[in-house]
C-alpha positions as a Markdown table, in Angstrom:
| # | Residue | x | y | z |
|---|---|---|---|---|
| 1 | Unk | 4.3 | 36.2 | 12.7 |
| 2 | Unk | 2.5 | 35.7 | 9.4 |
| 3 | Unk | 5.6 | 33.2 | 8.7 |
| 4 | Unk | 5.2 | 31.4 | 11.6 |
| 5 | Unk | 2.1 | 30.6 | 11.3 |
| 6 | Unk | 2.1 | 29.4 | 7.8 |
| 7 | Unk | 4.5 | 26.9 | 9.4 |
| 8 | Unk | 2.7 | 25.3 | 11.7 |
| 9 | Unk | -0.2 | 25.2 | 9.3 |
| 10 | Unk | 1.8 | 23.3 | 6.8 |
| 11 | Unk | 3.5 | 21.3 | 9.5 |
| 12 | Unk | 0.9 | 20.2 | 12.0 |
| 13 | Unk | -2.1 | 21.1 | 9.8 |
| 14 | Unk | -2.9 | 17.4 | 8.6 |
| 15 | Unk | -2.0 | 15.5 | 12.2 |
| 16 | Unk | -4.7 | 18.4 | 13.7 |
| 17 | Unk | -7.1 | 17.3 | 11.0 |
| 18 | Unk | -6.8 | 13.7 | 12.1 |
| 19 | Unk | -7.1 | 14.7 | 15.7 |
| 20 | Unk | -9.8 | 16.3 | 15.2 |
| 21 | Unk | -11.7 | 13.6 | 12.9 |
| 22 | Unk | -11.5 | 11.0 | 16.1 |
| 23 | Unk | -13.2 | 13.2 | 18.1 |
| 24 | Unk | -15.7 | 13.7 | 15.8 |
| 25 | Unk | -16.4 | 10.3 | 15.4 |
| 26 | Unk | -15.8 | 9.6 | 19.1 |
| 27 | Unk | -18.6 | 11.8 | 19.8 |
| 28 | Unk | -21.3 | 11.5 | 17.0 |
| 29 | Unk | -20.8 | 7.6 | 16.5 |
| 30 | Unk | -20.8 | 5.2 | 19.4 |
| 31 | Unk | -18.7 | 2.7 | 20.3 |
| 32 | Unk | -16.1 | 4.2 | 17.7 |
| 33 | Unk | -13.2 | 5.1 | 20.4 |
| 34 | Unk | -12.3 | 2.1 | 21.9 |
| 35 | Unk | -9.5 | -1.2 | 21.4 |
| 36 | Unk | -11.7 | -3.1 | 19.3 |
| 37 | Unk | -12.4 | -0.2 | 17.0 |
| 38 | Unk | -9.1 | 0.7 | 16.6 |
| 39 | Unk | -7.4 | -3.1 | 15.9 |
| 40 | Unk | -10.6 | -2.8 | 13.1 |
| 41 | Unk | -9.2 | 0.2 | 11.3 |
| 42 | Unk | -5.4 | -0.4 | 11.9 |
| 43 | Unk | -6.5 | -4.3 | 10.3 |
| 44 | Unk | -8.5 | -2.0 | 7.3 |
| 45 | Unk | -6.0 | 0.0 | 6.5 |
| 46 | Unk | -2.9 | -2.8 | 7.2 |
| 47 | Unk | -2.5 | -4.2 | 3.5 |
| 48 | Unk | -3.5 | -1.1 | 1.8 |
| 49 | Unk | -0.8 | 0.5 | 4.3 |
| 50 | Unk | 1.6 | -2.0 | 3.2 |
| 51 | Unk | 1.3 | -1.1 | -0.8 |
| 52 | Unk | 1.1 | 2.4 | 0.0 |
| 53 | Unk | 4.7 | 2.3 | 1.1 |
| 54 | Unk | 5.9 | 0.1 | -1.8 |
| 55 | Unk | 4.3 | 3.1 | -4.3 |
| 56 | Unk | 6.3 | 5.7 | -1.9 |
| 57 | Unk | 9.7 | 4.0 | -3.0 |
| 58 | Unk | 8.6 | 4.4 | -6.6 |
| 59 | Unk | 7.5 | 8.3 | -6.2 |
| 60 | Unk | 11.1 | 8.8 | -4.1 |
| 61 | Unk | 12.8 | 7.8 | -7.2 |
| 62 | Unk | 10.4 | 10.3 | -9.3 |
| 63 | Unk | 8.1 | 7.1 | -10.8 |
| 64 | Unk | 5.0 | 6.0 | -10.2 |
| 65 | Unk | 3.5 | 2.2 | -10.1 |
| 66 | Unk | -0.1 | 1.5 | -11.3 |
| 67 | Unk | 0.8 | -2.0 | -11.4 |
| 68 | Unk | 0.3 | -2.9 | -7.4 |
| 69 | Unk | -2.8 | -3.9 | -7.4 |
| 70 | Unk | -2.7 | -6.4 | -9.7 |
| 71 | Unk | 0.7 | -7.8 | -8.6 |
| 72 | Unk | -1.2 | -8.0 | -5.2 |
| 73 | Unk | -4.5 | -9.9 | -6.2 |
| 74 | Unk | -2.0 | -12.1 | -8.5 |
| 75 | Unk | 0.0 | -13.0 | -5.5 |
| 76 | Unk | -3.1 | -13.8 | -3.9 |
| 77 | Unk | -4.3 | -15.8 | -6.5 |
| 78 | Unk | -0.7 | -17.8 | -6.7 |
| 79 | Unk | -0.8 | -18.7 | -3.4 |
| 80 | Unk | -3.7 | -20.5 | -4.0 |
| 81 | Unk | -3.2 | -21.7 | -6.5 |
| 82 | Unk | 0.3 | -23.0 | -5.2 |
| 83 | Unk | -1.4 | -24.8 | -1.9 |
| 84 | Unk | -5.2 | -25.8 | -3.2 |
| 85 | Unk | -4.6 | -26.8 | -6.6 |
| 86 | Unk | -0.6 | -28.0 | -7.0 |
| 87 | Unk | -0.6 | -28.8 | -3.0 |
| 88 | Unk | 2.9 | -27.1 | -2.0 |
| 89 | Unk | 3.8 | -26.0 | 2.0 |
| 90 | Unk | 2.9 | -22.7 | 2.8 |
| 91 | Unk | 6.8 | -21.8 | 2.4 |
| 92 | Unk | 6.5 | -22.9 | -1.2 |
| 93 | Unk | 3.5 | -20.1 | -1.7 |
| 94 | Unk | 5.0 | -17.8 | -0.1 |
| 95 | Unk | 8.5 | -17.7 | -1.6 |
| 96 | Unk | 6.8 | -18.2 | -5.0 |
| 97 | Unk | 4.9 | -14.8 | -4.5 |
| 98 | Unk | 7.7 | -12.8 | -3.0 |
| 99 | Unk | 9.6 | -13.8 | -6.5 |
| 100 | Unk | 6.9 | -13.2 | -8.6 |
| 101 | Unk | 6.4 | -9.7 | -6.9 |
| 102 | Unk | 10.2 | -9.3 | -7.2 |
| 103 | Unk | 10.4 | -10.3 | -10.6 |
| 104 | Unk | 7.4 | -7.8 | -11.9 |
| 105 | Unk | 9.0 | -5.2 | -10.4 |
| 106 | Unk | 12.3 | -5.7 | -12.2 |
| 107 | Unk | 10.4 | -6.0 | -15.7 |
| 108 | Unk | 9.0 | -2.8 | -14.9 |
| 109 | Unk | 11.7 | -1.1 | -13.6 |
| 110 | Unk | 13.6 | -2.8 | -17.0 |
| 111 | Unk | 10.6 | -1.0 | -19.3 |
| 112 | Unk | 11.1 | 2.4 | -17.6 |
| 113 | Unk | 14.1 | 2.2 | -17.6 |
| 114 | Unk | 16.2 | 0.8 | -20.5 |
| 115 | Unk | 13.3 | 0.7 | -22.8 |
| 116 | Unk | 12.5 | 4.6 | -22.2 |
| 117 | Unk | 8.6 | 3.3 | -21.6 |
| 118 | Unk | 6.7 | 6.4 | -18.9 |
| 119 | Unk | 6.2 | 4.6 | -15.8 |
| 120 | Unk | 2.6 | 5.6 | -16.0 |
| 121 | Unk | 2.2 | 3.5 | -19.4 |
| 122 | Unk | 4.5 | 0.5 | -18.1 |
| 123 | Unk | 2.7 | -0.7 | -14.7 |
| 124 | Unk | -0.2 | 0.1 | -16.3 |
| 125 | Unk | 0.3 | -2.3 | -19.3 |
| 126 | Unk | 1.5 | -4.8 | -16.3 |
| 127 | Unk | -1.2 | -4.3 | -14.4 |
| 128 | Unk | -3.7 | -5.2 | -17.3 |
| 129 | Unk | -1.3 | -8.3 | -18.3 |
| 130 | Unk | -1.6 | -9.5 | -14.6 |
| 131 | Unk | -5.2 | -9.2 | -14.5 |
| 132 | Unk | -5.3 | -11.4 | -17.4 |
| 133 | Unk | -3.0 | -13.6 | -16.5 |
| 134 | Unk | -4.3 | -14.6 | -12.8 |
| 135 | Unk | -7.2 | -15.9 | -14.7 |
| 136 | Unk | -6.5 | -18.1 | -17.1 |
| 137 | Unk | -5.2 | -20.9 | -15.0 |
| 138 | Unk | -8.9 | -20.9 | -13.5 |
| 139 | Unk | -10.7 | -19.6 | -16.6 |
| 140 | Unk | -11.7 | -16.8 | -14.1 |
| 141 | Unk | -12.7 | -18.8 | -10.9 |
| 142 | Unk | -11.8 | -18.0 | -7.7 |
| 143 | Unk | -9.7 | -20.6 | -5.7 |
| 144 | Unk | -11.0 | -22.9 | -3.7 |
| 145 | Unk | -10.9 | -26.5 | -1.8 |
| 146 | Unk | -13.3 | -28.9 | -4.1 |
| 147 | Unk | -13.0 | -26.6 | -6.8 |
| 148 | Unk | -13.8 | -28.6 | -10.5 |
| 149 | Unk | -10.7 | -28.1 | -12.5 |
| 150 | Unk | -10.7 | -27.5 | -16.2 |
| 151 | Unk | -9.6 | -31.1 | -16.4 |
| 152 | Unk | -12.4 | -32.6 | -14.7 |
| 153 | Unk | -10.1 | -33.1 | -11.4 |
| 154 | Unk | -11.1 | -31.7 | -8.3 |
| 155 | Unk | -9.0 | -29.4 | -6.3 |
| 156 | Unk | -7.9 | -31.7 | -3.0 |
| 157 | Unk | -5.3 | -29.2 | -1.5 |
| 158 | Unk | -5.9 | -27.2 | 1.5 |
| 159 | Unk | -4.7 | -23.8 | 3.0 |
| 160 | Unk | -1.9 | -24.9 | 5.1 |
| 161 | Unk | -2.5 | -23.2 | 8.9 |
| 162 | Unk | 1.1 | -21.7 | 9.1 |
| 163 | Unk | -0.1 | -19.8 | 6.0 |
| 164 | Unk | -3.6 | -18.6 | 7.4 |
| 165 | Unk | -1.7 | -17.8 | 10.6 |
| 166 | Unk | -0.6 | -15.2 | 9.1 |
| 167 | Unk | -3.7 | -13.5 | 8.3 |
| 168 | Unk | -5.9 | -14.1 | 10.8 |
| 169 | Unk | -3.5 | -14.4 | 14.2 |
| 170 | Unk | -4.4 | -12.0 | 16.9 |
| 171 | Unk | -1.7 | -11.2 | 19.4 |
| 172 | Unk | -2.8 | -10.4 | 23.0 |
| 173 | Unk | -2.3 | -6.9 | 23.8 |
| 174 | Unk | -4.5 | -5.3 | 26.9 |
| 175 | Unk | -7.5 | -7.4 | 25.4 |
| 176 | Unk | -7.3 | -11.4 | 24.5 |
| 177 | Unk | -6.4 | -11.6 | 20.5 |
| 178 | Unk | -6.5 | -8.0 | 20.0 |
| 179 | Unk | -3.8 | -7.3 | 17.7 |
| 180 | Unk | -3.9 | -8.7 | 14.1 |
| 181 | Unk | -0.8 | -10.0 | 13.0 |
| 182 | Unk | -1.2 | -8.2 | 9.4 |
| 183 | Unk | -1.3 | -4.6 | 11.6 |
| 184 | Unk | 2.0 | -6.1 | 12.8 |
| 185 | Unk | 3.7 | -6.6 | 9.5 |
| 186 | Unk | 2.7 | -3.1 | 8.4 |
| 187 | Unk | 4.0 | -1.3 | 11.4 |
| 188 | Unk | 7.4 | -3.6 | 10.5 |
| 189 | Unk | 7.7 | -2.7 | 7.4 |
| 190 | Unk | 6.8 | 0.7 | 7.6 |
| 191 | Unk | 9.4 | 1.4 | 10.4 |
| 192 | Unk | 11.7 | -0.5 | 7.7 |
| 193 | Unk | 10.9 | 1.8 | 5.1 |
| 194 | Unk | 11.1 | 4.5 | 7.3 |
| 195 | Unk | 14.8 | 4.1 | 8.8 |
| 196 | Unk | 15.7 | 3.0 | 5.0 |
| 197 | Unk | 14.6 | 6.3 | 3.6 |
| 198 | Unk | 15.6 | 8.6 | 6.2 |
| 199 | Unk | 18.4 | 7.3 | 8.0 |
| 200 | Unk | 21.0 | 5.2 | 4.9 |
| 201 | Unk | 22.7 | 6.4 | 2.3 |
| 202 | Unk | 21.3 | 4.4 | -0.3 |
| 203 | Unk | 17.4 | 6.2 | 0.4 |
| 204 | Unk | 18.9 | 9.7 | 0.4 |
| 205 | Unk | 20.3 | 8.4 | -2.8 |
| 206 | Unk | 17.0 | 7.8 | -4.1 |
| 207 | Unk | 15.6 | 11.0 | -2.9 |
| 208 | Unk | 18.4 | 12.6 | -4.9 |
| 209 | Unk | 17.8 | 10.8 | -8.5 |
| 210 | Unk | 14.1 | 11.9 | -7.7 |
| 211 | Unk | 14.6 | 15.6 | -7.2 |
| 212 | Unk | 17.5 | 15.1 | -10.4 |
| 213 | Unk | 18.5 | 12.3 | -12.0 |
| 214 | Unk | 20.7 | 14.0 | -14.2 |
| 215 | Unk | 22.6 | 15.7 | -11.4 |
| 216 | Unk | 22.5 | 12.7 | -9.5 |
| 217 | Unk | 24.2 | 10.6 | -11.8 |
| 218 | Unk | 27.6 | 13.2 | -12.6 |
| 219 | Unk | 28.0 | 12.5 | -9.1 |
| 220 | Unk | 28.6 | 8.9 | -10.0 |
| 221 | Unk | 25.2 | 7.2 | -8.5 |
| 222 | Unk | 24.2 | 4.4 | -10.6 |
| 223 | Unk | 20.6 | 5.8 | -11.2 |
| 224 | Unk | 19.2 | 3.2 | -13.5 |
| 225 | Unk | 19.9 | 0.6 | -10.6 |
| 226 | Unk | 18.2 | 2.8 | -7.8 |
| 227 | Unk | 15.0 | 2.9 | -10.2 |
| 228 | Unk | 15.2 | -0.6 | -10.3 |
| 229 | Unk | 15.6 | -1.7 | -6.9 |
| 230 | Unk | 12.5 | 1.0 | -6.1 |
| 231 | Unk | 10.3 | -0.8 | -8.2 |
| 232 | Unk | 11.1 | -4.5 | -7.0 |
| 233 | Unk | 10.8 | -3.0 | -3.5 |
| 234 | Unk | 7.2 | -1.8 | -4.9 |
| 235 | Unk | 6.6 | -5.4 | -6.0 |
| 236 | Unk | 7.4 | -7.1 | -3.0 |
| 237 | Unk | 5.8 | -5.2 | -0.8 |
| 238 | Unk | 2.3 | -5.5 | -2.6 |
| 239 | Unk | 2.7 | -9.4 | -3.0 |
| 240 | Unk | 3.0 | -9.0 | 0.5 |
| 241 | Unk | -0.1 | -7.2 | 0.6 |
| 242 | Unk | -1.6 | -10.3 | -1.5 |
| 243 | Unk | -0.2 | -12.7 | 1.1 |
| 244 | Unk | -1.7 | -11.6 | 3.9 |
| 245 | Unk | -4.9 | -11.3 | 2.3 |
| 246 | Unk | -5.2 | -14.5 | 0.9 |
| 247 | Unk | -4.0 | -15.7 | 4.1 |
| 248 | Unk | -7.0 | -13.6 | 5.9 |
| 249 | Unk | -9.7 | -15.0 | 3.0 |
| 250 | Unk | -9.0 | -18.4 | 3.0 |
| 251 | Unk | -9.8 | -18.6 | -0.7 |
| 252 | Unk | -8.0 | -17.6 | -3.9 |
| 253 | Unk | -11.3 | -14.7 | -4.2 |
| 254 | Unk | -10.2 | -12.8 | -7.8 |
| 255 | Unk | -12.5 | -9.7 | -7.3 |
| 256 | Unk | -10.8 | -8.9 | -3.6 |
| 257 | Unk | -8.8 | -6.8 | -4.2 |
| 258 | Unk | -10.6 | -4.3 | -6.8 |
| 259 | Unk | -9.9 | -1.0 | -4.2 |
| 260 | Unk | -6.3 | -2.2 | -3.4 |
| 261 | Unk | -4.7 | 0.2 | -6.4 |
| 262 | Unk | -7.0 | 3.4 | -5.6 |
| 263 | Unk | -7.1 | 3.5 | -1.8 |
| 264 | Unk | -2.9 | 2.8 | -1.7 |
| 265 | Unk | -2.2 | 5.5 | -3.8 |
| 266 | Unk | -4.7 | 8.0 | -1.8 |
| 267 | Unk | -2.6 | 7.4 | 0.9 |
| 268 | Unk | 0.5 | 7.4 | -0.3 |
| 269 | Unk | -0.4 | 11.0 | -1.8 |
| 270 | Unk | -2.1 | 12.3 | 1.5 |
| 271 | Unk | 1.1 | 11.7 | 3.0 |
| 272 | Unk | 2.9 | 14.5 | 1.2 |
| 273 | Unk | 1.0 | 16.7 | 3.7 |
| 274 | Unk | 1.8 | 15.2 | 6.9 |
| 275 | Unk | 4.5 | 17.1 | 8.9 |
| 276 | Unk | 4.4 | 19.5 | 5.6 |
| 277 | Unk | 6.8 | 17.1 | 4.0 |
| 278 | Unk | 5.4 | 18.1 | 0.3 |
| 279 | Unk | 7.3 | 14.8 | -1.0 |
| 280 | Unk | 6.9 | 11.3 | -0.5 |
| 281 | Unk | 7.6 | 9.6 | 3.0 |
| 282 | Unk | 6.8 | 6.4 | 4.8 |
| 283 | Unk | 5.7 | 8.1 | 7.9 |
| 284 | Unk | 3.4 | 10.5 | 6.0 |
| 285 | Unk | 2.1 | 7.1 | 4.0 |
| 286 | Unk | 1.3 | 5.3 | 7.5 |
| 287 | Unk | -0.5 | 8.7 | 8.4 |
| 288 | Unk | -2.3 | 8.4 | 5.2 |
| 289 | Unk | -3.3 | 4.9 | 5.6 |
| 290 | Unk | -4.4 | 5.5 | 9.3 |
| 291 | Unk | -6.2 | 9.0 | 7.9 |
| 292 | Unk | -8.0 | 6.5 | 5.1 |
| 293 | Unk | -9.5 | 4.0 | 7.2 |
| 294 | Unk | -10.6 | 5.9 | 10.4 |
| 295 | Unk | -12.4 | 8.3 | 8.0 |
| 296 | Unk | -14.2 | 5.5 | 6.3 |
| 297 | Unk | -14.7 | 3.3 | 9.6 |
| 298 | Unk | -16.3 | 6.5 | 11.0 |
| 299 | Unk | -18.7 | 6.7 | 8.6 |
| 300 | Unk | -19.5 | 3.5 | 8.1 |
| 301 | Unk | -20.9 | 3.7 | 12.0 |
| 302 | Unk | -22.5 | 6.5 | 11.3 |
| 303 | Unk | -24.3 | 4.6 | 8.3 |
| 304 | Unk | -23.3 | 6.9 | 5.9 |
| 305 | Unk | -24.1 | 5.8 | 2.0 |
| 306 | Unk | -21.1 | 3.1 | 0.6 |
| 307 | Unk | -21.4 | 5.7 | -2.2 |
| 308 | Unk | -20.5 | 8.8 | -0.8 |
| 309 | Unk | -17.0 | 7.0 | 0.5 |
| 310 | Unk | -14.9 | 7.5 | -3.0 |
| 311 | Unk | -16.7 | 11.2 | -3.1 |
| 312 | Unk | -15.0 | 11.8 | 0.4 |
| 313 | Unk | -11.7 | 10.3 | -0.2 |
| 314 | Unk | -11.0 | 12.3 | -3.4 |
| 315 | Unk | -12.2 | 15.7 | -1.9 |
| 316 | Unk | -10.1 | 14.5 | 1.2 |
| 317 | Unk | -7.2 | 13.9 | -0.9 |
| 318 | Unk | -7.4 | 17.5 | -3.2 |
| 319 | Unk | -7.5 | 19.3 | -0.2 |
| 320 | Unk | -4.6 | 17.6 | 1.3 |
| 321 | Unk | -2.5 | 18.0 | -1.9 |
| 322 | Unk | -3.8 | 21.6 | -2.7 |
| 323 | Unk | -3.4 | 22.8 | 1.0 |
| 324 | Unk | 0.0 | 21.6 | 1.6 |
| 325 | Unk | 1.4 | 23.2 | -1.8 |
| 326 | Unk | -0.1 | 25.8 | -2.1 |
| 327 | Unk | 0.7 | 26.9 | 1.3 |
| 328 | Unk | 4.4 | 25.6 | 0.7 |
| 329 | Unk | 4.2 | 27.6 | -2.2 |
| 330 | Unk | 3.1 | 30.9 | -0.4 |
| 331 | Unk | 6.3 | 30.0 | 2.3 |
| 332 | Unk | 8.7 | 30.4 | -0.2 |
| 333 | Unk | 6.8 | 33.7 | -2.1 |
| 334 | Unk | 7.4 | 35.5 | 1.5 |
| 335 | Unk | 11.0 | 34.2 | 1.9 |
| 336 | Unk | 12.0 | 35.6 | -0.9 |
């Protein structure tokens, strides 16, 4: 019986914590249970969703990438640079930042990998080299139309409106221009990342070379390549993330996206207790993204201090991490 129980707890023991969060705030905070409050915190939670998942590909390998924040604001930053200052089509921005996000994550996974550098101390060197960088084309500016260039030129280019389409269409869904097209792209690519993970040999591949390398390669997996490919996967999906919130701003803004790193890796750690998975997931990362913003969109309606948010994610997140383990922990204890 004891057993039993301990196995709910760990399985259904976050999802009832959610549950019971939106009643909480359906009751004590008006107005928060309804369509337009829910496209608001799935549109929150939607980029920081989508880096999330990129950092899940890096933990299923046994890594870790600090660097995503900063390869997201740097995409950001590049695309407007690309369209306002140099005047390229919106394709031109956006393949540019897919290639630079690709191309980070393959000198990281290079570092980690060949050069024996932690991962810890590699993204987090890369994420300090691409804070620097994205500001010396600007000398630290943010981007905009009628900008004065170093040069004395003013900036003549425009944000093409295929390009802010994508950050600011709202498909019809029950309600007229409900549904953010950003929300779309992270349900995609979550359900991508999902089926990749869980249902193809190459993600329980990964899984393997995270639980042990060592035995994973006498079996003949190339390893080295898997780590790789998890951190360009990483990289794309946060200049993804730097796209769509360029494409929502308008303007190249350098100080957007300051909580990007923090709040994707609380919810890509929150997700380890989801379904009592106790390892990294995508569907326990969307759960984590979804648990992030609803908790913060709840109290910001019920005007709770700005300060007291990081205070409640971190106590959120310990209790997540410490509940699901060390119940997990107690499991196998009484098994054996």
């Amino acid at each position: 019986m004891t057993d039993r129980l301990l196995d709910l707890a760990i399985r259904y023991g976050f999802l009832a914590l959610l549950a019971g969060l939106l009643v909480y705030f359906s009751v004590a905070a008006p107005g928060f249970f309804g369509p337009l409050s829910a496209a608001f915190v799935l549109q929150s939670v939607a980029i920081t969703g989508i880096l999330a998942l990129g950092v899940t590909c890096t933990l299923v390998v046994g890594g870790f990438d600090l660097s995503i924040g900063a390869v997201a604001t740097s995409a950001l930053m590049l695309s407007a640079y690309s369209m306002v200052i140099l005047e390229h089509p919106a394709i031109v921005a956006v393949a540019l930042c897919l290639l630079m996000g690709a191309g980070v994550g393959f000198i990281n996974g290079i570092l980690i990998v060949k050069c024996r550098v932690p991962d810890l101390l590699a993204t987090l060197g890369m994420m300090f080299l691409l804070i620097g960088l994205q500001r010396i084309p600007t000398q630290g500016n943010s981007i905009a139309t009628g900008m004065t260039l170093s040069d004395g030129r003013v900036a003549e280019g425009t944000f093409s409106p295929a390009f802010l389409w994508l950050g600011r269409h709202r498909f019809d869904l029950f309600i007229d221009r409900l549904l953010p097209m950003p929300v779309v792209v992270f349900v995609v690519i979550a359900v991508l990342i999902w089926l990749f993970l869980g249902f193809t040999r190459h993600g329980r591949l990964m899984y393997a070379i995270g639980s042990n390398a060592r035995a994973a390669a006498l079996v003949g997996t190339p390893v080295e390549r898997y780590r790789i490919a998890a951190y360009m996967i990483s990289g794309v999906t946060a200049s993804v993330g730097g796209i769509l919130l360029a494409a929502r701003l308008g303007r190249g803004d350098i100080a957007s996206g300051n909580n990007l790193l923090l709040d994707s890796v609380a919810a890509a750690l929150i997700g380890f207790a989801v379904l009592g998975a106790a390892r990294p997931n995508a569907f326990g990362t969307a759960m984590g993204a979804l648990f992030v913003g609803i908790l913060l969109q709840g109290m910001t309606m019920m005007n709770a201090p700005y300060y007291t948010q990081d205070f409640v994610k971190g106590a959120v997140l310990v209790a997540a991490l410490v509940f699901t383990f060390y119940l997990s922990a107690r499991r196998g204890r009484a098994g054996q």
